[in-house]
N, C-alpha and C positions, 0 to 999 in steps of 0.2 A: 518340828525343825527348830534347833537354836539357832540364834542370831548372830554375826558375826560380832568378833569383839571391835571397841573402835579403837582406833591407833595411839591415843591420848591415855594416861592412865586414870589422871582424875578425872575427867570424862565419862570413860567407863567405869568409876566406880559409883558417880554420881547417878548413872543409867540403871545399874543396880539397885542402888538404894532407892529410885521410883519404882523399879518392876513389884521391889517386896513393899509398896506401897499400893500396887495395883493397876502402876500405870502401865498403859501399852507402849510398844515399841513399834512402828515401822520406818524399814528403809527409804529412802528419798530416789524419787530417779530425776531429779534436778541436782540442781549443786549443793544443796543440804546432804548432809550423810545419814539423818532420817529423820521421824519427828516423834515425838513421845504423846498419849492422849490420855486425859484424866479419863480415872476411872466413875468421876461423874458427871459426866458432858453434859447436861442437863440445862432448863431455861432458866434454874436456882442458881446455878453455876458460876454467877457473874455473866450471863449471857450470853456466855461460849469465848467469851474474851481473853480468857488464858487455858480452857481446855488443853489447846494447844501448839507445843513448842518445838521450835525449829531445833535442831542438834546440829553443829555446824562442824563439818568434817575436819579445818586448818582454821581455829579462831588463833587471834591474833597472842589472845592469851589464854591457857585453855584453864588454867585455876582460877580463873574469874567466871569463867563459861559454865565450868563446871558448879562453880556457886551459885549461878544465876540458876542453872539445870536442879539443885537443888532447893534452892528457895521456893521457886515455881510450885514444886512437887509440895514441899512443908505450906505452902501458904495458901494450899490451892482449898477454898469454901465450899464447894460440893461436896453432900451428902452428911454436911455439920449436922443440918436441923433434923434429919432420917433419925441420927443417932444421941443426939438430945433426947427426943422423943422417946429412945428405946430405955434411959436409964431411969 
């Protein structure tokens, strides 16, 4: 089942650019419009601390939201050391 798209453009393109990163997507049934989950939720992960992130249906700005939804995804430390180790 695909996911709906969100209303925002830069938003959902930011949504994309984690999915081809590995992050997960689910919808929210609060007032978030859903939340995104690293693909390495782990206790190396920074402790679960930014695993995961709110996606916010009507941000105030949504090309800031969408930078933050980015950054998140680039800056996220799980699964660094797995892959150190592999090269």
């Amino acid at each position: 089942m695909t996911r709906p798209r969100h209303s925002k453009k830069d938003i959902e393109a930011a949504l994309v650019h984690a999915e081809a990163q590995g992050w997960r997507i689910e919808l929210a049934s609060d007032h978030a419009w859903g939340r995104l989950y690293s693909p390495h939720n782990d206790s190396e992960c920074r402790c679960g601390e930014f695993c995961i992130v709110s996606v916010r249906s009507t941000p105030k700005n949504p090309a800031n939201h969408a930078r933050q939804l980015r950054r998140v995804g680039d800056n996220c430390t799980g699964g660094t050391s797995s892959e150190e180790d592999e090269t």
